[in-house]
PyMOL Python script that loads the backbone (N, CA, C, O; Angstrom):
from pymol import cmd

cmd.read_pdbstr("""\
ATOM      1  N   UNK A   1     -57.828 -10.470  16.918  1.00  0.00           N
ATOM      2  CA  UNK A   1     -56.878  -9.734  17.731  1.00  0.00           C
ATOM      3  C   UNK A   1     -55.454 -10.237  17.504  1.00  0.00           C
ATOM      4  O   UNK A   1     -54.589  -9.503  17.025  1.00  0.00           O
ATOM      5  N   UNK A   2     -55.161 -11.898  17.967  1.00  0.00           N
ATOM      6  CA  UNK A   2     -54.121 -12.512  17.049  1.00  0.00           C
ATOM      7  C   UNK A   2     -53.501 -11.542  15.876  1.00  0.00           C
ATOM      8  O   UNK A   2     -52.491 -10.864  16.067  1.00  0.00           O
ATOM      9  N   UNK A   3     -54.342 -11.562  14.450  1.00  0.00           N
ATOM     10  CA  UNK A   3     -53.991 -11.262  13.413  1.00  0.00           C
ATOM     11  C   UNK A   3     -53.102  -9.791  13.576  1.00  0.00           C
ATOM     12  O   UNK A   3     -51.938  -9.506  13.296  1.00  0.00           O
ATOM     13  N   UNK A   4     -54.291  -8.971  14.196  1.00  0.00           N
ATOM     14  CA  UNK A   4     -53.662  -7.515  14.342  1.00  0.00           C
ATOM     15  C   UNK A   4     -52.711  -6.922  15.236  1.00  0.00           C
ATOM     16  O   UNK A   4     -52.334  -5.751  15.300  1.00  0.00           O
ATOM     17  N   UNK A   5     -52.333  -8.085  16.024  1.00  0.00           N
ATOM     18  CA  UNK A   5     -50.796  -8.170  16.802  1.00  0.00           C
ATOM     19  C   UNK A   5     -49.486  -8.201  16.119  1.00  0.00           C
ATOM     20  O   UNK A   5     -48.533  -7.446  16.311  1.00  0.00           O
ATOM     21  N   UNK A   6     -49.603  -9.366  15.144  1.00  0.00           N
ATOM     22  CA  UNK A   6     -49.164  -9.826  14.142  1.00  0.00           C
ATOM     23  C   UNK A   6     -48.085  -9.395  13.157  1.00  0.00           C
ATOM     24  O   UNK A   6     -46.902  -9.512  12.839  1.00  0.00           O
ATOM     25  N   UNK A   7     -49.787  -8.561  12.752  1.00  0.00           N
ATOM     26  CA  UNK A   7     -49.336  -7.239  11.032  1.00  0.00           C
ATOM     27  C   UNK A   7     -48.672  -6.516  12.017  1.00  0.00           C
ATOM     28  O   UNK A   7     -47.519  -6.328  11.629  1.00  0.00           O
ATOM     29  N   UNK A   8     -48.883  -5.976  13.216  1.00  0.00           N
ATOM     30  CA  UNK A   8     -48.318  -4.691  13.942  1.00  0.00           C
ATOM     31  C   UNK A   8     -47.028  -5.398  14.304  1.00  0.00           C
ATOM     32  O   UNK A   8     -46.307  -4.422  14.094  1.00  0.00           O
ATOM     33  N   UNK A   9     -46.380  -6.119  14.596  1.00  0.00           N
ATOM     34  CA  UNK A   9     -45.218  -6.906  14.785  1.00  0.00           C
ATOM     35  C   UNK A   9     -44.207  -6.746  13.998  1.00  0.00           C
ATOM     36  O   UNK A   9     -43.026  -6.445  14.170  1.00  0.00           O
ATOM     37  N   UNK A  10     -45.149  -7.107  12.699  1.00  0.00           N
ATOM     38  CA  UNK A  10     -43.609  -7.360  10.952  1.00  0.00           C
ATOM     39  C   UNK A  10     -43.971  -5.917  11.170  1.00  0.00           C
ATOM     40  O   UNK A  10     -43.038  -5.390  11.775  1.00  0.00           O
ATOM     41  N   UNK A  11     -44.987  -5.012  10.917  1.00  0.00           N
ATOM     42  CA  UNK A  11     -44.945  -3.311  10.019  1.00  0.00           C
ATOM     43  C   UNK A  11     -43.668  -3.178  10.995  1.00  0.00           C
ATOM     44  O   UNK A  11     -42.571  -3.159  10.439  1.00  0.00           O
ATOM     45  N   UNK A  12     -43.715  -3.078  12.510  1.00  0.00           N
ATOM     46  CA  UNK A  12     -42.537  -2.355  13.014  1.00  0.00           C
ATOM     47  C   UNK A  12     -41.057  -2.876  12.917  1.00  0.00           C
ATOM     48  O   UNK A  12     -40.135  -2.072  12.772  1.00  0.00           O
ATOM     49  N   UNK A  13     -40.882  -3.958  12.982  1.00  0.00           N
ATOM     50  CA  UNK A  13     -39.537  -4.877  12.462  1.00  0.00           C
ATOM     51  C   UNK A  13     -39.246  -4.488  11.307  1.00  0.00           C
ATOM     52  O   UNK A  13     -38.048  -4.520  11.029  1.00  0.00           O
ATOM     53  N   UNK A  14     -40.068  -4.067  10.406  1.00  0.00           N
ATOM     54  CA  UNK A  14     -40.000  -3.610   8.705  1.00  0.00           C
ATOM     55  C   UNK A  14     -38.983  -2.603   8.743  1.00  0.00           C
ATOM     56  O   UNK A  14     -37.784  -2.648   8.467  1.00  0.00           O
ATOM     57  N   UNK A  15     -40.072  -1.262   9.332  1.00  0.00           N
ATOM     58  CA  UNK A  15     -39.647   0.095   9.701  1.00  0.00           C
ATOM     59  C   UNK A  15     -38.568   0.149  10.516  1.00  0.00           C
ATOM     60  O   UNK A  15     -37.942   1.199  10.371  1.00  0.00           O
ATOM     61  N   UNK A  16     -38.012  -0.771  11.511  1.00  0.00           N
ATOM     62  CA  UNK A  16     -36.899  -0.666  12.323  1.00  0.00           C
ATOM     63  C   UNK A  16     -35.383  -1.118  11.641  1.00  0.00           C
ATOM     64  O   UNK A  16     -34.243  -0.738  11.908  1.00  0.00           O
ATOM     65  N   UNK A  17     -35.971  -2.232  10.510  1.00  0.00           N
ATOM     66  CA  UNK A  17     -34.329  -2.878   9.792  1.00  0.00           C
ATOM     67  C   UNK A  17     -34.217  -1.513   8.503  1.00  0.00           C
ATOM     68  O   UNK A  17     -33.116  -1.073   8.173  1.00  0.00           O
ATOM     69  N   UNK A  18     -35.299  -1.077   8.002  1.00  0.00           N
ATOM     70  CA  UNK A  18     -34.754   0.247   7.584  1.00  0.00           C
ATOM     71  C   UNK A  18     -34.273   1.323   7.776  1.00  0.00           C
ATOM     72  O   UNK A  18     -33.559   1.989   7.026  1.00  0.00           O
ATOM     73  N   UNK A  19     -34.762   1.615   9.119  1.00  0.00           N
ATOM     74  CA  UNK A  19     -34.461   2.891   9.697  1.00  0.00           C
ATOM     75  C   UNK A  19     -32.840   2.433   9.792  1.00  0.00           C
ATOM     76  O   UNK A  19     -31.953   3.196   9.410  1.00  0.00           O
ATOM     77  N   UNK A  20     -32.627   1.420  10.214  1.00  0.00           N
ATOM     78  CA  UNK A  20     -30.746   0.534  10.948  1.00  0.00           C
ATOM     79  C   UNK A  20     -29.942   0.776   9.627  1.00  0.00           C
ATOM     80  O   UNK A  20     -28.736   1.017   9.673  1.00  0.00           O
ATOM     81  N   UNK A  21     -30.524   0.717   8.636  1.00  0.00           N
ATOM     82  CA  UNK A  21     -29.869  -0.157   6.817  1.00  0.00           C
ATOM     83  C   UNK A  21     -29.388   1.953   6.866  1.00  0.00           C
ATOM     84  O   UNK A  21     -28.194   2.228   6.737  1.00  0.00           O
ATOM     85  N   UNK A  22     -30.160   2.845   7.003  1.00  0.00           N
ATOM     86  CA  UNK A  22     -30.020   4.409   6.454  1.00  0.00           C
ATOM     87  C   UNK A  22     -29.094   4.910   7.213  1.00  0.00           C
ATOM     88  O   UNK A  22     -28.483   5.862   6.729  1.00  0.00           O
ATOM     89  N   UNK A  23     -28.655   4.387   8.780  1.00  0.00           N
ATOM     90  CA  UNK A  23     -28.229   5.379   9.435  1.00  0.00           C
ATOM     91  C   UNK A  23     -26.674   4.452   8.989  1.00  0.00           C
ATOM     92  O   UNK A  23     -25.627   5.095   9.059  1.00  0.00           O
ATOM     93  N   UNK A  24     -26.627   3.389   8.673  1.00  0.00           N
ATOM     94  CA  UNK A  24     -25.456   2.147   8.515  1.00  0.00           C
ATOM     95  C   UNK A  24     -24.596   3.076   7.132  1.00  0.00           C
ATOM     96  O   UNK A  24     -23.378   3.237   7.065  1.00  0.00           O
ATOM     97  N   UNK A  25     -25.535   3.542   6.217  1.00  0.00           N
ATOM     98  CA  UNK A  25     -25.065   4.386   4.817  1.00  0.00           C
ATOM     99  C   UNK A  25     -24.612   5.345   5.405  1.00  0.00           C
ATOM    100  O   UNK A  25     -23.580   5.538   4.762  1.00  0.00           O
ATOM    101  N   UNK A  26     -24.642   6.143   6.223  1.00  0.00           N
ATOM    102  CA  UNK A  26     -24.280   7.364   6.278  1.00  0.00           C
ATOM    103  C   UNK A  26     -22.619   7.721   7.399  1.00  0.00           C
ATOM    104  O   UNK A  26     -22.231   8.694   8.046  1.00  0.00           O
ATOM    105  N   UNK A  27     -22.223   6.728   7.199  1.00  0.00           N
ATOM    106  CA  UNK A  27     -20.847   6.689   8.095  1.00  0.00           C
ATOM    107  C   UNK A  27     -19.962   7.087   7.127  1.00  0.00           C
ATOM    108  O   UNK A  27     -20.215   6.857   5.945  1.00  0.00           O
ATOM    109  N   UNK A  28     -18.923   7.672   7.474  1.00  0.00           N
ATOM    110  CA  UNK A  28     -17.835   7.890   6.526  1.00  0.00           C
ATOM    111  C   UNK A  28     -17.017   7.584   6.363  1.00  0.00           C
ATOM    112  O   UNK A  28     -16.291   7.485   7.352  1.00  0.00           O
ATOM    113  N   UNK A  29     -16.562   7.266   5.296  1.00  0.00           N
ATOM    114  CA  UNK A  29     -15.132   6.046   5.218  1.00  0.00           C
ATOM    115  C   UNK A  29     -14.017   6.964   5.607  1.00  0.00           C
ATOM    116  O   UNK A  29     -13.949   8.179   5.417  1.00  0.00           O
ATOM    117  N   UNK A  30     -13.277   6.280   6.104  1.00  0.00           N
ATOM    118  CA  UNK A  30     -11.674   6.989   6.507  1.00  0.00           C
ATOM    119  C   UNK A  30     -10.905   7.236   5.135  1.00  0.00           C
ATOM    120  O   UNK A  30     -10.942   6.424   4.211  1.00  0.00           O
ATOM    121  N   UNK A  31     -10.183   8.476   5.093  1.00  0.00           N
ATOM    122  CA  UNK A  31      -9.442   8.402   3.564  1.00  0.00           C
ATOM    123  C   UNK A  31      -8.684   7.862   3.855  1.00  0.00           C
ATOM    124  O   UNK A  31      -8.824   7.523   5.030  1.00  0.00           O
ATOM    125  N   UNK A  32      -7.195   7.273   3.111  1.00  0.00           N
ATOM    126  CA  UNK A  32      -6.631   6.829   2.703  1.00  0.00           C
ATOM    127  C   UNK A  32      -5.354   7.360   1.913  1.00  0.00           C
ATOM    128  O   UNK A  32      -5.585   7.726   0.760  1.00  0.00           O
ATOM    129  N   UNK A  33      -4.079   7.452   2.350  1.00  0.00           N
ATOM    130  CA  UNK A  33      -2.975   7.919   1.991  1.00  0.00           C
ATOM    131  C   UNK A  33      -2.011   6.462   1.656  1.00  0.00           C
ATOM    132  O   UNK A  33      -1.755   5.723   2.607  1.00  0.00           O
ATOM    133  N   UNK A  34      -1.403   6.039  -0.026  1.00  0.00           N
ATOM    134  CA  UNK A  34      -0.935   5.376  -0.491  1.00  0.00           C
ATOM    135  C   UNK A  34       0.216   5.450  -1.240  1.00  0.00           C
ATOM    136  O   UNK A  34       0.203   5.689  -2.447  1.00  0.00           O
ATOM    137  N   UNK A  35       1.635   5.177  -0.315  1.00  0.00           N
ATOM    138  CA  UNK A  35       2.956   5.537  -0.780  1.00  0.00           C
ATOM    139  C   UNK A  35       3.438   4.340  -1.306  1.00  0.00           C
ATOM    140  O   UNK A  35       3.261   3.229  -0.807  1.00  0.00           O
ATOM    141  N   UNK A  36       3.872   4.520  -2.027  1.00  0.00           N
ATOM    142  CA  UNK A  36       4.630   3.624  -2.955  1.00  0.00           C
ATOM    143  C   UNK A  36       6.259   3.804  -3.091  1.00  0.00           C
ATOM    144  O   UNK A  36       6.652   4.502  -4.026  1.00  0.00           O
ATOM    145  N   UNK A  37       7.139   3.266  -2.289  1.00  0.00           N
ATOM    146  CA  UNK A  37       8.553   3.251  -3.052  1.00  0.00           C
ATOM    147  C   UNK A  37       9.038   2.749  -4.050  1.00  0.00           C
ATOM    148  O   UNK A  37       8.605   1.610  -4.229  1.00  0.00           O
ATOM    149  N   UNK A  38       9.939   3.169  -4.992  1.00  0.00           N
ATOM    150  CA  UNK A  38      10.272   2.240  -5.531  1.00  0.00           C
ATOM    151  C   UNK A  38      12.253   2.474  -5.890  1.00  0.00           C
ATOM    152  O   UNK A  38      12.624   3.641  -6.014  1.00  0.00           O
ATOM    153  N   UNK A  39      13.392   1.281  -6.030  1.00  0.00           N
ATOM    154  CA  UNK A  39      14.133   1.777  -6.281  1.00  0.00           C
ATOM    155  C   UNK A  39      14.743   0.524  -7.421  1.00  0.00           C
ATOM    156  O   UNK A  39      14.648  -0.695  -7.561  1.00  0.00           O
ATOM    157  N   UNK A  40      15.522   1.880  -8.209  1.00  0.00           N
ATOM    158  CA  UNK A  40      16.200   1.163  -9.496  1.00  0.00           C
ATOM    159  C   UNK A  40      17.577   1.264  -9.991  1.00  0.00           C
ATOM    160  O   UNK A  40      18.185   2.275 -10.339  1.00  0.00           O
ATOM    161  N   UNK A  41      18.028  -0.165  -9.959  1.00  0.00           N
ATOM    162  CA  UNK A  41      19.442   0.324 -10.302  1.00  0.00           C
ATOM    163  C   UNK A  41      20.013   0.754 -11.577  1.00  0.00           C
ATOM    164  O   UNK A  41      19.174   0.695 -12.476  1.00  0.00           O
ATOM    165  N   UNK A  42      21.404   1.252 -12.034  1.00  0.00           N
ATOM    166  CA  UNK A  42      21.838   1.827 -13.481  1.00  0.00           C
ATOM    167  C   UNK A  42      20.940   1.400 -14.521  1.00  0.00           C
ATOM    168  O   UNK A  42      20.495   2.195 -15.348  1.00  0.00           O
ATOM    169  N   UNK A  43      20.649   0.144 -14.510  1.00  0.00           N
ATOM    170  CA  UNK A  43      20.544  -0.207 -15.819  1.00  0.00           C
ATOM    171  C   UNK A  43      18.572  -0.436 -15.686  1.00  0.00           C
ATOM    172  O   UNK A  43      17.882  -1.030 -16.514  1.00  0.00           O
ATOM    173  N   UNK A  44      18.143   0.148 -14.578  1.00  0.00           N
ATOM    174  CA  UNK A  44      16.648   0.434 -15.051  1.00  0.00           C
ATOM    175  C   UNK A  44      15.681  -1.097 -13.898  1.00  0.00           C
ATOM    176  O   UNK A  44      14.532  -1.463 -13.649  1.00  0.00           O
ATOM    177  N   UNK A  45      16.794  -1.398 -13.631  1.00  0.00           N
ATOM    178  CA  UNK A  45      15.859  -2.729 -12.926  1.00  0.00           C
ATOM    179  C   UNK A  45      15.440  -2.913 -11.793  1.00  0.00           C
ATOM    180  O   UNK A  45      16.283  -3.541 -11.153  1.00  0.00           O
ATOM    181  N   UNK A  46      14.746  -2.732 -11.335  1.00  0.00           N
ATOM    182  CA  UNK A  46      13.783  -2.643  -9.948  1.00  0.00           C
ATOM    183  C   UNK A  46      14.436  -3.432  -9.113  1.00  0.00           C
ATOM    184  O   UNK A  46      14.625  -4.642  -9.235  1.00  0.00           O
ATOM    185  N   UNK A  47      14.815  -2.649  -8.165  1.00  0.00           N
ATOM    186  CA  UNK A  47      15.854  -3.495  -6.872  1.00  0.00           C
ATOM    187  C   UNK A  47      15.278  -3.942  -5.457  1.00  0.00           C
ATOM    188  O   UNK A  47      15.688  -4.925  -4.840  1.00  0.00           O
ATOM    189  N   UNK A  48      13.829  -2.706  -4.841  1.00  0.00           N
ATOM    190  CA  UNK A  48      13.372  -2.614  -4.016  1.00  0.00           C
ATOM    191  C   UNK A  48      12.070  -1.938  -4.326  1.00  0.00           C
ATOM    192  O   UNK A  48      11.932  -1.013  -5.126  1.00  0.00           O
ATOM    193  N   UNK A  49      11.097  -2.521  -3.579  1.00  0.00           N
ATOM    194  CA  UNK A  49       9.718  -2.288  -3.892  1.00  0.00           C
ATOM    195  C   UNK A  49       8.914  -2.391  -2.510  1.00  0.00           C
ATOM    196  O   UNK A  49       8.628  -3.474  -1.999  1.00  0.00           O
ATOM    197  N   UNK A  50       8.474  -0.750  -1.786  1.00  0.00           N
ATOM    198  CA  UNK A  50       8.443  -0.998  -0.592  1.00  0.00           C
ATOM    199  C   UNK A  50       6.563  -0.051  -0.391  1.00  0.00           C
ATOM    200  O   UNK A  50       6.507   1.177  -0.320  1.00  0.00           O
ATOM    201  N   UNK A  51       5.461  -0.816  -0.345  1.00  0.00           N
ATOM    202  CA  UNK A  51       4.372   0.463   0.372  1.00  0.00           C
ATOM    203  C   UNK A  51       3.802   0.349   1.366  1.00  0.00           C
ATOM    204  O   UNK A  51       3.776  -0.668   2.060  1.00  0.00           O
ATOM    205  N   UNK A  52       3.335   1.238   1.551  1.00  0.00           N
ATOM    206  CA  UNK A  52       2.464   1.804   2.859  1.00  0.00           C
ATOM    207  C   UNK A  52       1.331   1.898   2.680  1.00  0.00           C
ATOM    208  O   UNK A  52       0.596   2.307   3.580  1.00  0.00           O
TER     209      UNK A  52
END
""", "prot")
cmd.dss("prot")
cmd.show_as("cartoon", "prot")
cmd.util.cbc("prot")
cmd.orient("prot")
């Protein structure tokens, strides 16, 4: 009886950290909007370098 407490113990702990691991995949990442300034003076040389 022991034994078959047991196996029935891990099978459902098994089935429960998987069921947790599938629903954990299915969230959706937030997008992501990436601005970049940049400014240069006459002669080409990066003066200010600003993102978001």
């Amino acid at each position: 009886m022991k034994k078959l407490s047991a196996i029935l113990l891990i099978f459902s702990l098994r089935f429960s950290a998987t069921a947790n691991a599938q629903k954990k995949d299915s969230i959706k990442q937030p997008e992501e909007k990436i601005e970049v300034n940049k400014e240069f003076d006459e002669k080409g040389n990066l003066i200010r370098y600003d993102s978001i």
